[in-house]
N, C-alpha and C positions, 0 to 999 in steps of 0.2 A: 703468364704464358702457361700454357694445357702441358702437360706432361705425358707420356704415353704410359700404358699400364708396366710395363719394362723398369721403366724408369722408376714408377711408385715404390715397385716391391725391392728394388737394386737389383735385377740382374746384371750380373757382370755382362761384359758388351761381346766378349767372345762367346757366350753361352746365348746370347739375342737373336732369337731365329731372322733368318731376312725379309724381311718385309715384299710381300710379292706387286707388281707394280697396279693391279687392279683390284688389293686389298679392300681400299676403301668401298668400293663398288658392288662387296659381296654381300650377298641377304644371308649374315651368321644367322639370324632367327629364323629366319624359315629354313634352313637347311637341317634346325631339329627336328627330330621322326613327332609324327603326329600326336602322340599319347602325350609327350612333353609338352608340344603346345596346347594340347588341350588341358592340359594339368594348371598350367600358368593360367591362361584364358577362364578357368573354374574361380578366380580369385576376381573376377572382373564384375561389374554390374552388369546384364546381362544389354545394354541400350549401348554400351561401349563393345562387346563381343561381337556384335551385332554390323557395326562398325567398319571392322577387320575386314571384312568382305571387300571393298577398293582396295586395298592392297598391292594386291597380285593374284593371280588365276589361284595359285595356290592355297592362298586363303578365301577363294569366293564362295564354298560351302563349309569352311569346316565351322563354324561357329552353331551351324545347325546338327554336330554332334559332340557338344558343349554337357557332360552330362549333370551339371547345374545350372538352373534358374535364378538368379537375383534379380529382383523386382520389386526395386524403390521409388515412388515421386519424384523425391529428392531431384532426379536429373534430367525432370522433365518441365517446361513452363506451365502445360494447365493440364487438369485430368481429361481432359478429352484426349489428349495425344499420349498420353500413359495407357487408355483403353484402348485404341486402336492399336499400341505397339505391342500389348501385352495381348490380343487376340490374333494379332500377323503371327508372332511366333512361337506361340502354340498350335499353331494351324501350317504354320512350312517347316518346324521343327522336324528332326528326323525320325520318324515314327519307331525305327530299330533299335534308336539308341535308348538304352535303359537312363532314367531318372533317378539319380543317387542324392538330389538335394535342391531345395527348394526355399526358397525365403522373399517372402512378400511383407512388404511395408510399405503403409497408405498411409499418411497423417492427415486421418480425419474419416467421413465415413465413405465406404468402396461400394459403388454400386451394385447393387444385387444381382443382375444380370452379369457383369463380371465376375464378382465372386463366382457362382455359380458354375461357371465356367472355367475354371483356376482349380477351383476343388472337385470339378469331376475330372478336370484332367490329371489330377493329383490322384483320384480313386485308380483311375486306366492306369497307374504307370506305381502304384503301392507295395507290389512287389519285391522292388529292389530298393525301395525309396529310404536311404537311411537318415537322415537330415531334414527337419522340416520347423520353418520358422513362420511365423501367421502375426504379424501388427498392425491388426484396423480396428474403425468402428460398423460393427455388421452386427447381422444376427447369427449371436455363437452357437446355436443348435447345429445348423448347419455345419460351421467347423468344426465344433466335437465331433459330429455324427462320421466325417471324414477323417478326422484322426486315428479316430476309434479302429477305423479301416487298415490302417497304416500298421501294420504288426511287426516290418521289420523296422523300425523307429529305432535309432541306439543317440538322438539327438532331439531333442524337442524345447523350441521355445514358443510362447504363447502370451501375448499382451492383446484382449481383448475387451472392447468398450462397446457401449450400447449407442446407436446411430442417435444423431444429433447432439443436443448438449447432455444427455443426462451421462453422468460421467463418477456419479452415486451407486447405479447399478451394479454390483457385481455377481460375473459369472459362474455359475453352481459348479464345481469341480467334481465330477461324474465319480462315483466309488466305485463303477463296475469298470473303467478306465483298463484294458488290460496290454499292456502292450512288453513284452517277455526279456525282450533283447536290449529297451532303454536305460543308459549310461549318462546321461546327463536331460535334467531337467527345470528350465525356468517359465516362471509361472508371473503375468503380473494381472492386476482386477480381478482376482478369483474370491470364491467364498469357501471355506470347508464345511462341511456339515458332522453334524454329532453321529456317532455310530452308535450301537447298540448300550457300549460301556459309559454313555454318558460324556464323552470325549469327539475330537475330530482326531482320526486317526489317518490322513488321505493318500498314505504312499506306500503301506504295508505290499500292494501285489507288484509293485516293483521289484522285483528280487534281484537284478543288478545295478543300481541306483549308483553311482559314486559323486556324481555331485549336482547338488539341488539348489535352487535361487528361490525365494518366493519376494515378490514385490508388490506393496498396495494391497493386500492380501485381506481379509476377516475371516473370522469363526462366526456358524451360525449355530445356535440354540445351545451352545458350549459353552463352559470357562477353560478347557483344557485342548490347545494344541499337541499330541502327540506326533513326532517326527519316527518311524518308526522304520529299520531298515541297517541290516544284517550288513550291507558291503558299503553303504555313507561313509566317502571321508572327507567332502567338505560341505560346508553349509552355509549360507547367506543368506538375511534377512534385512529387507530395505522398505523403512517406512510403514509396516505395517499396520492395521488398525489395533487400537486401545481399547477393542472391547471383549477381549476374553484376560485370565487372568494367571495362565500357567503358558509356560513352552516346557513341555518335559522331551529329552532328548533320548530315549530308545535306541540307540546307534553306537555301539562296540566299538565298531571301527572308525569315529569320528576322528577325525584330527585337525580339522581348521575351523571355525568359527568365527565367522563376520556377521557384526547387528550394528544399522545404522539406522538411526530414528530414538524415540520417546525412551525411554526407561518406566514403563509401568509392570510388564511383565517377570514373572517371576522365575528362576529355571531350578530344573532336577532331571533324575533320570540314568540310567547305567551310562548315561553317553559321557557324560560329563568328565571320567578320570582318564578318559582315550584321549581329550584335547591337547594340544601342544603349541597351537598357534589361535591367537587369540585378539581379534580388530574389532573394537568397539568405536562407533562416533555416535555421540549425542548430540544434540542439537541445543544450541544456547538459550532455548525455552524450555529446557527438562532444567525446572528454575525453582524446584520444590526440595522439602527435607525428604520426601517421601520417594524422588526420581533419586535424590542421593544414596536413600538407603538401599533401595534395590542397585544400585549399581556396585555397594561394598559387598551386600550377600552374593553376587555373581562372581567378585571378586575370590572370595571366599570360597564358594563352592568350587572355582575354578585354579585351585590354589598346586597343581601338579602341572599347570602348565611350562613349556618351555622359551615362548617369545610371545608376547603382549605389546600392539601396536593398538595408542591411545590416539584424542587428540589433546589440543590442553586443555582444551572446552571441558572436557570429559572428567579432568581431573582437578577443573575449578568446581564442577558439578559435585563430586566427589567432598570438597571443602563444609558443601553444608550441612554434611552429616551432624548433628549434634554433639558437642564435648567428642571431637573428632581423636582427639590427642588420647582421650582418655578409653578409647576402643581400640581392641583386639586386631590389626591389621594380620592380615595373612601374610604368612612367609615366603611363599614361592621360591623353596629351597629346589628347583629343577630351572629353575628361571635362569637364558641364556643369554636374554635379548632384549631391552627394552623399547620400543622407539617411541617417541613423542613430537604428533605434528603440530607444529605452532600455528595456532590460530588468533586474528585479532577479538577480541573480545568486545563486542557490538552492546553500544549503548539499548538498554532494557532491563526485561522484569529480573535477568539473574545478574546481570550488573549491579542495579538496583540492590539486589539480594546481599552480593558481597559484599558492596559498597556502606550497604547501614551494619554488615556484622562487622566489617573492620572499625566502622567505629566505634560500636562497642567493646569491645573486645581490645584496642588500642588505646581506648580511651583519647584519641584526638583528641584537639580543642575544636577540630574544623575539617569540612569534606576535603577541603587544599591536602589538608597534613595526610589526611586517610589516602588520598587517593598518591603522595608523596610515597 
């Protein structure tokens, strides 16, 4: 049996206002002033806002002063009807209303003649535009070139792929990129390039940066990632490439710290005694003595932190360090927190690994008794 809200929270029954006899009948929702509903309705996919228009009279234009766009596939059967919906309402949108945010996501490649269209209407309305989210496969000249536009940006995400399957390509992350007011920035398919110093240094002209993602990422013609950035205080790295050989952390104000993927990289840098919270996942193919040792010098260097979330993977990884017992572990005398998430441990090459050190190392008679 439903319960009324009365009921949920215990009002006593002489404090329960009376129930009026065409209570059920009344549009509580639409009776909120319109900045509220348009506030709620900003949270919506833009093909659902869209929607709201059968309603009631009351709702039959306000969806066309929605001052965000979401524009996903996701909730459409085929791209033909994702292009026709995405040109209607850009075309009867409310011309007066300022665009405060923006996020488009194609899985797979977006036609040109619509992009095009997307990103000029994004130029016309740059102004105010503080939010802006880009996941296709296109060609990114084009979206940097419109980004680059976007000055007051305090939001930016960015996952772009090269049209059809090549999906190797990545795209050149511009060093003259200036954008004043950005406070948050995620990055995935990009490349950094070496600066002058022999390094990729790619975020120095962000001068309010507080938190940065990079994903799928490379360095070109570098060994050394500089993160580099006065007001950073949290950082994520997911899956990056294995082919430069340094992340040095430049960031005073660092305080969180997430790396999930390979253990080949090496870290330093002033950033490193700001950390306090600290999320490593390795992946159960970082299956070497050499992924173990970098992951004890991280430890190491990261030894003032104050909460350290592992997985176990990470600290079976950690196991192959050589004569483990007989090395220096760090103390983590600030240490408040530990978590450890259990993972199962998948048949292969660091199973494998474990599995012939326990034998040695136990002296077994037999894989039964090791794995015992």
């Amino acid at each position: 049996m439903s319960k009324s809200v009365s009921d949920v929270i215990m009002i006593p029954p002489e404090k329960r206002a009376r129930r009026d006899d065409n209570e059920e009948n009344q549009d509580r929702l639409g009776d909120l002033p319109d900045c509220v509903l348009l506030h709620i309705l900003s949270y919506l996919d833009s093909k659902y806002v869209v929607q709201t228009c059968i309603l009631s009279t009351r709702w039959k234009y306000l969806w066309k002063r929605i001052p965000t766009l979401i524009l996903h596939t996701t909730y459409f059967r085929t791209v033909k009807q994702f292009a026709i919906f995405v040109s209607n309402i850009l075309t009867l949108r409310d011309t007066s209303t300022t665009l405060h945010s923006l996020d488009l996501h194609r899985h797979g490649d977006i036609e040109p003649q619509l992009l095009k269209k997307i990103l000029n209407y994004v130029s016309s309305h740059n102004t105010y535009l503080q939010e802006l989210g880009i996941s296709v496969s296109a060609d990114s000249s084009l979206i940097m070139s419109c980004v680059s536009s976007c000055r007051a940006l305090t939001s930016l995400e960015l996952s772009l792929y090269s049209r059809g399957n090549d999906n190797f390509t990545k795209t050149i992350f511009p060093k003259s990129l200036n954008l004043p007011l950005l406070t948050s920035l995620e990055l995935e398919n990009f490349a950094f390039c070496s600066g002058e110093n022999g390094c990729a240094d790619p975020f120095t002209t962000f001068t309010k940066l507080n938190s940065l993602v990079i994903r799928l990422c490379s360095v070109k013609d570098a060994q050394i990632l500089r993160i580099s950035s006065e007001t950073l205080v949290n950082l994520a790295m997911h899956y990056n490439s294995s082919n430069f050989d340094m992340i040095e952390l430049s960031s005073p104000s660092l305080c969180t710290f997430t790396f999930i993927g390979k253990l080949i990289q090496k870290i330093c840098g002033s950033g490193l005694s700001s950390v306090k919270l600290v999320n490593i996942d390795a992946p159960h193919y970082s299956d070497s003595a050499d992924h173990a040792l970098v992951l004890l010098s991280w430890l190491q260097d990261l030894a003032n932190i104050e909460s350290l979330r592992v997985t176990s993977i990470t600290l079976q990884i950690l196991s192959l360090v050589p004569d483990l017992l007989e090395v220096k572990l760090p103390s983590f005398c600030n240490l408040k927190s530990l978590e450890v998430e259990l993972r199962p441990l998948l048949y292969g090459s660091i199973y494998i690994y474990i599995e012939n050190a326990m034998l040695k190392k136990a002296a077994a008679k037999s894989r039964k008794e090791a794995a015992k």
